[in-house]
C-alpha positions in Angstrom: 9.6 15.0 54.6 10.8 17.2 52.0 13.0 14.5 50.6 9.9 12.5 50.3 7.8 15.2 48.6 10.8 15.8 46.2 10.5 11.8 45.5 6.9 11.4 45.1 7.2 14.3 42.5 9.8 12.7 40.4 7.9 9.7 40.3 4.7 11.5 39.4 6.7 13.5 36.3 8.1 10.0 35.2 4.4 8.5 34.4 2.7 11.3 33.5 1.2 10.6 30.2 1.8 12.3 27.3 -2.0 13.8 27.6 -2.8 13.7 31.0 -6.0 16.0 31.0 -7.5 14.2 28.1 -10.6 11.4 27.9 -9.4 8.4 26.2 -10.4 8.3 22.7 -11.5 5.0 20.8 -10.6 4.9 17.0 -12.0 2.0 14.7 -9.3 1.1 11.8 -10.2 -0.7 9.2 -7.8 -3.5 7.3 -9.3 -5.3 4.4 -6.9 -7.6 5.1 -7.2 -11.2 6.8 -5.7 -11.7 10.0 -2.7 -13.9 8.7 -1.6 -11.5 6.3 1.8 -9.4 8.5 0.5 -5.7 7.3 -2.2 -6.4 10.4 0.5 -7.5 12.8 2.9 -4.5 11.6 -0.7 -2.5 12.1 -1.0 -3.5 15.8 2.4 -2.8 16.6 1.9 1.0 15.4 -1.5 0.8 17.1 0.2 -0.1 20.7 2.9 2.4 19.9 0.4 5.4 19.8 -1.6 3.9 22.5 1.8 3.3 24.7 2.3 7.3 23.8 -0.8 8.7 24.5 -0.6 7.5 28.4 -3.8 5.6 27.0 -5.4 8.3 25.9 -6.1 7.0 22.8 -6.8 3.2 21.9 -7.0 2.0 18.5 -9.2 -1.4 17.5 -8.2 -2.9 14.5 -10.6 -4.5 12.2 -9.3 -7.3 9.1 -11.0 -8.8 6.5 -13.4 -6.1 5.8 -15.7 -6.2 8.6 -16.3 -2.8 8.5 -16.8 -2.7 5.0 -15.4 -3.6 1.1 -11.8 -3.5 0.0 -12.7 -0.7 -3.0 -15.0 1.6 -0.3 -11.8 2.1 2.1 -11.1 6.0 1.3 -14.7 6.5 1.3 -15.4 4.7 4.8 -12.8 7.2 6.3 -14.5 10.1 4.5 -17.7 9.2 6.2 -16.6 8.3 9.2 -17.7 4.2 9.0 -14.1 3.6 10.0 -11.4 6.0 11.9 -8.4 5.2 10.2 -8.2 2.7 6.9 -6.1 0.5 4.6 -6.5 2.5 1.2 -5.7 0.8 -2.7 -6.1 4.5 -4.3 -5.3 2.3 -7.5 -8.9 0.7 -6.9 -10.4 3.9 -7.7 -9.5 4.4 -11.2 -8.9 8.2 -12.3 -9.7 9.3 -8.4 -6.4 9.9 -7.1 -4.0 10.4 -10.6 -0.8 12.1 -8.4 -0.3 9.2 -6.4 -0.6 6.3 -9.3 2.7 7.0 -10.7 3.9 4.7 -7.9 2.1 2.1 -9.9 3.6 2.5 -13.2 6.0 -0.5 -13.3 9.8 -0.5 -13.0 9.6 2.2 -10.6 10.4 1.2 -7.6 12.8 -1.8 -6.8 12.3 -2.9 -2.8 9.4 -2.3 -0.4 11.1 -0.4 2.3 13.3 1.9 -0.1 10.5 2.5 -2.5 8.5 3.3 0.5 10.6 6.3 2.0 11.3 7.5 -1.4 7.4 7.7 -2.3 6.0 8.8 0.9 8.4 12.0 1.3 7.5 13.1 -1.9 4.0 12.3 -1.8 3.2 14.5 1.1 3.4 17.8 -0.9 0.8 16.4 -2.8 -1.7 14.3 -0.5 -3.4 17.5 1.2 -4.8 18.2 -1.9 -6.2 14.6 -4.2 -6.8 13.2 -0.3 -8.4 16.8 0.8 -11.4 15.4 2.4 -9.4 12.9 4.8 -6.7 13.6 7.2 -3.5 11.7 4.9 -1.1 9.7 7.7 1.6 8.3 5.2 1.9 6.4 1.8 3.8 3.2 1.3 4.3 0.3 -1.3 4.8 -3.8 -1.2 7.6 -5.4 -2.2 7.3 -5.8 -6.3 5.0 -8.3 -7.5 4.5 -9.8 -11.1 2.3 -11.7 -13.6 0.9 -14.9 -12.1 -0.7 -17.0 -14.6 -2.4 -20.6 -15.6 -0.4 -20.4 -18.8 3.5 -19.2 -19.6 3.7 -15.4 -20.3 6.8 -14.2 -21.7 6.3 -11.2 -23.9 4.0 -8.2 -23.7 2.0 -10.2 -26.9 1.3 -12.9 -25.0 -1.4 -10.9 -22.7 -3.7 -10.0 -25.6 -7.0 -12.2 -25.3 -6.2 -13.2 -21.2 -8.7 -12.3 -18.6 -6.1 -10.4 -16.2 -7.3 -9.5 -12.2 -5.1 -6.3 -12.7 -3.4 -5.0 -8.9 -4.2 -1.5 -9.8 -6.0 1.0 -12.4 -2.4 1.2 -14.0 -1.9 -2.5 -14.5 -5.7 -2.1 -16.0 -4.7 0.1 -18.4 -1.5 -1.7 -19.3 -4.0 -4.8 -20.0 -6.0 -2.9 -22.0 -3.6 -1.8 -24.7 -2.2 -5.3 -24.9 -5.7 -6.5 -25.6 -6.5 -8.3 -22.5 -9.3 -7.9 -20.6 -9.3 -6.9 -17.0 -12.0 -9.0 -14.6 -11.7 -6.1 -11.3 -11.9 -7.9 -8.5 -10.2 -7.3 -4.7 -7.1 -9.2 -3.0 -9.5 -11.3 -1.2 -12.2 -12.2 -4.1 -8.7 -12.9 -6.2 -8.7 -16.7 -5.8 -12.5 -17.3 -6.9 -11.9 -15.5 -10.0 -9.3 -17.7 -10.7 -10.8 -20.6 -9.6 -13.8 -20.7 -11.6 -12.2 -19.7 -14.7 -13.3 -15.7 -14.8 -9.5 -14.7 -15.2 -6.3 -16.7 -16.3 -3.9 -14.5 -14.9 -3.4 -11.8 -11.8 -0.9 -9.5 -11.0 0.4 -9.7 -7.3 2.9 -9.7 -4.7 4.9 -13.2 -3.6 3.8 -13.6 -0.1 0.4 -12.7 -0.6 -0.4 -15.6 -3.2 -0.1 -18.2 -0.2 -1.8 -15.8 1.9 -4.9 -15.7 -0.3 -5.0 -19.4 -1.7 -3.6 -17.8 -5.2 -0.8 -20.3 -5.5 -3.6 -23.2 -5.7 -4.9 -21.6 -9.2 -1.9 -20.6 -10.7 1.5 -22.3 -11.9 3.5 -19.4 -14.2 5.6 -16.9 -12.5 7.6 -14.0 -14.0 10.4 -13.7 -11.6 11.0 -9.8 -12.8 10.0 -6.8 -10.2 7.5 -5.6 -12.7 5.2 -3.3 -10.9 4.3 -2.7 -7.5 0.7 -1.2 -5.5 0.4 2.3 -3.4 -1.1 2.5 -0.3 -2.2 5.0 2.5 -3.3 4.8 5.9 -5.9 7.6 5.9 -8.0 9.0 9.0 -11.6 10.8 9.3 -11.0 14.4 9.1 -13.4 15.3 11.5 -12.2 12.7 14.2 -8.4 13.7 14.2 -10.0 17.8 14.8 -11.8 16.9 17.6 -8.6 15.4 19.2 -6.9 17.6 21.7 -3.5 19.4 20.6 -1.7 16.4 22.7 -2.9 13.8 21.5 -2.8 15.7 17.3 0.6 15.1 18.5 0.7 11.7 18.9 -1.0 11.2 15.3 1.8 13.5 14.0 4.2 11.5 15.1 3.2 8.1 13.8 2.0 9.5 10.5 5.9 9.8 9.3 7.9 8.6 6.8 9.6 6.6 9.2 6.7 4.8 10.6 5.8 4.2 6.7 8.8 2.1 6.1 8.3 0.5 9.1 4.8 -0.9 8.6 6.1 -1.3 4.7 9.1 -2.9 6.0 8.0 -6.3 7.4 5.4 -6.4 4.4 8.3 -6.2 2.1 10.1 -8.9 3.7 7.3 -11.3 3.8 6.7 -10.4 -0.1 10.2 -11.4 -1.1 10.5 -14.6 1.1 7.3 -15.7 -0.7 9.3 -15.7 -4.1 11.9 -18.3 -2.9 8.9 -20.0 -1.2 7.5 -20.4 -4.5 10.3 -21.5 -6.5 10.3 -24.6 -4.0 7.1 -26.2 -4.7 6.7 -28.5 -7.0 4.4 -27.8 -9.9 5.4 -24.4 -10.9 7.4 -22.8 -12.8 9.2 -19.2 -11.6 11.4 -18.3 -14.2 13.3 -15.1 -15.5 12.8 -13.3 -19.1 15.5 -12.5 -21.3 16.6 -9.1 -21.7 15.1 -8.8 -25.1 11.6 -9.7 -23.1 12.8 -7.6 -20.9 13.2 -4.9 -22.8 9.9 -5.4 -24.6 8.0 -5.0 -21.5 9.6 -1.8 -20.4 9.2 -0.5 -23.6 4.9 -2.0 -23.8 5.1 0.3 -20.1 5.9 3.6 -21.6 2.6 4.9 -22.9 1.8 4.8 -19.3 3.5 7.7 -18.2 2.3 9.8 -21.1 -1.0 8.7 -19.8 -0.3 9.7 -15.7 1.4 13.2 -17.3 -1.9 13.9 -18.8 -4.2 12.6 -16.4 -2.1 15.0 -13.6 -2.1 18.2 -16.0 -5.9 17.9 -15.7 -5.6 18.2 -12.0 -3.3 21.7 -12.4 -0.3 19.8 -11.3 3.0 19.9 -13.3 3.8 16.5 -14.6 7.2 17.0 -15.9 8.1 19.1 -12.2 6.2 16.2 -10.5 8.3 12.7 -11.9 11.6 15.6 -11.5 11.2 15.7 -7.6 9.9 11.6 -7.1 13.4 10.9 -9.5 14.9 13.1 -7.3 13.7 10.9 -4.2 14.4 7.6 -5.5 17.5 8.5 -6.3 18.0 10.0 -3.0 16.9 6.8 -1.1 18.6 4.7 -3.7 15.4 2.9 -4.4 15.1 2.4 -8.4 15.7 -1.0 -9.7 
């Protein structure tokens, strides 16, 4: 008999979840993302994982294609509380969240997974305070995108008098000062814009054109990792306090660095598949610049960090300490170009 008390405690020890005592929690997150594209697949897998170590004590539902609200509101929906957790573009925001847009300025980052360890670890110092009124879970980047256009693009020149759907409030800026003008529109409303003539050119990641129906409108590809977007998974303050310390745990614990790259990871890959997708269809051209094109791009880039430098002074953070510690982490993750 005591044997079998012994046994039937082991067993009980072996499933007990990791917060036994604790009602189950439902939390909405919000993807403005369609169902297709693999960030909501990578999302459900980090869902079940938290779920899986919660015992159940905490179930996530995720919503694409902005059914709880639009692509630019994300951050604000997790503010308010219309969504739990949610899909943040800070670059949508222009001049909202300046720390975090130096992931934007191109030639920074050179993969996906790399740029996304080296960004996220160095970003956390700083999230707290520009994302103060949400809880911050981690920061990540796609793989590099580029200039997607109806006609050739080959030098910096060639953008002034193009309608350009820019990725990102940096990419806006960079159109700007090459004389372009920037028609703001989200991922999904990308295609119409194009469609019906309102922009000539986007900037955006490989996969992602096929994704959205971009590479119907477009034909001209710079094959050159010219830029890439930040991201964050972000969570309603006031929902993560009300959770008990067990399951704060659980949040912890899938609001890493590691589970950034993860989640970053598969999005990467799909990214830089769709570049040799794209080189096999007929009716487009992907091709590369020459390094003196090259070198006239990074150079038509620079003014952009003066710009983030200022923009973060005005925020009482140290520029020049700042870009030290992110060089430092790219250089530690080897994830420069």
């Amino acid at each position: 008999m005591k044997r079998l008390a012994l046994a039937l405690l082991a067993g009980t020890v072996a499933w007990t979840p990791a917060c036994p005592a604790d009602p189950t929690v439902s939390l909405r997150v919000s993807i403005w993302l369609p169902p297709a594209h693999p960030l909501v697949p990578a999302t459900k897998a980090w869902a079940d994982d938290i779920e899986k170590a919660s015992g159940g004590a905490i179930k996530l539902t995720i919503f694409p294609s902005e059914q709880l609200g639009k692509a630019f509101d994300h951050y604000d929906m997790a503010r308010d509380g219309l969504a739990d957790i949610t899909y943040v573009n800070p670059g949508y925001q222009p001049g909202r969240f300046p720390i975090i847009a130096v992931g934007q300025i191109p030639f920074t980052f050179g993969n996906a997974r790399k740029g996304t360890a080296a960004l996220d670890s160095w970003y956390r110092k700083y999230a707290a305070a520009e994302m103060k009124d949400t809880h911050f879970c981690f920061a990540f980047i796609h793989d590099p995108g580029s200039f997607h256009a109806r006609r050739k693009i080959l030098l910096p020149e060639d953008v002034k008098g193009l309608k350009v759907r820019p990725a990102q409030s940096t990419i806006s800026e960079l159109v700007t000062s090459l004389g372009g003008t920037n028609v703001q529109a989200s991922a999904p409303e990308a295609r119409e814009v194009l469609e019906r003539g309102v922009a000539d050119a986007i900037t955006f990641p490989w996969g992602s054109l096929f994704v959205f129906g971009i590479d119907k409108v477009v034909k001209y590809h710079i094959d050159e990792p010219l830029y890439t977007t930040v991201f964050t998974y972000t969570m309603n303050k006031d929902r993560y306090e009300a959770l008990s310390d067990a399951q704060k745990r659980v949040i912890d614990d899938h609001c890493t660095t590691e589970w950034a790259v993860k989640l970053a990871g598969a999005w990467g890959d799909f990214e830089a598949a769709g570049r040799e997708k794209m080189r096999a269809l007929p009716g487009h051209e992907v091709y590369r610049l020459t390094e003196a094109q090259l070198q006239a791009w990074k150079g038509a880039v620079e003014p952009l960090r003066a710009s983030w430098a200022a923009a973060v002074k005005q925020r009482g953070v140290d520029p020049d300490a700042a870009l030290k510690e992110l060089e430092a982490s790219i250089a530690k993750f080897g994830a420069g170009l």
